[in-house]
C-alpha positions as CSV (number, residue, x, y, z in Angstrom):
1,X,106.4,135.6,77.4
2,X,105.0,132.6,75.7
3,X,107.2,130.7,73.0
4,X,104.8,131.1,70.8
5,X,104.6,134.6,71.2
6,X,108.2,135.1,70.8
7,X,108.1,133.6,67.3
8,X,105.0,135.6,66.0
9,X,107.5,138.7,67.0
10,X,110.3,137.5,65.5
11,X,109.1,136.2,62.5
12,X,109.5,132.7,62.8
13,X,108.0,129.4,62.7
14,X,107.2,128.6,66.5
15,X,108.8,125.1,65.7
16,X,112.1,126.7,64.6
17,X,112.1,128.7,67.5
18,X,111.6,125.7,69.8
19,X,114.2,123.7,68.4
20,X,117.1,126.8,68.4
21,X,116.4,127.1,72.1
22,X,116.3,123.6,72.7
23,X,119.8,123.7,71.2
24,X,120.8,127.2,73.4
25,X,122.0,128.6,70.1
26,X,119.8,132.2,70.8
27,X,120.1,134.1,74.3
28,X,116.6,134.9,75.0
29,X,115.0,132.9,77.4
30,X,115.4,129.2,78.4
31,X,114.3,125.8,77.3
32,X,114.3,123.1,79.7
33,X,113.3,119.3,79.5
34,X,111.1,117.7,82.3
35,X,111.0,113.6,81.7
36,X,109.3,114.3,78.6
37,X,108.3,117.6,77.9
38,X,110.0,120.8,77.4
39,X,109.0,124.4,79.0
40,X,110.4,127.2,77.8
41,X,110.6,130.8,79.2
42,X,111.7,133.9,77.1
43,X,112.9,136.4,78.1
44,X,110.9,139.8,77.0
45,X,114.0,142.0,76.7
46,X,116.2,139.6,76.0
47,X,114.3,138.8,72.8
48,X,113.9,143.0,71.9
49,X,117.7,143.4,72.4
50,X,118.3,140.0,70.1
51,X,116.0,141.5,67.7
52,X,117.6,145.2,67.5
53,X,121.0,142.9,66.9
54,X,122.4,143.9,70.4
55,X,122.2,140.3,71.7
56,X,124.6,137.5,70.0
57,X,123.5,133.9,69.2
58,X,125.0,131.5,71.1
């Protein structure tokens, strides 16, 4: 599932999103920097259980 995506389910500002899995401080997916640019995979039930409040911030 696409980032932005993600945020538009959750609720939050794609940026936000971004920056807290930059950080690794949700479990929903990955965020990983190339040189310069960062790609980022989440997780689609990752990101339904952290939503439900089965999955705990990291």
């Amino acid at each position: 599932m696409k980032v932005e995506e993600a945020a538009k389910k959750s609720g939050v500002h794609v940026v936000v999103l971004r920056k807290v899995m930059q950080q690794e401080k949700i479990n929903i997916g990955f965020a990983i920097k190339n040189s310069k640019k960062w790609t980022y995979y989440v997780n689609e039930k990752l990101l339904e259980n952290y939503l439900k409040g089965e999955v705990q911030s990291g």
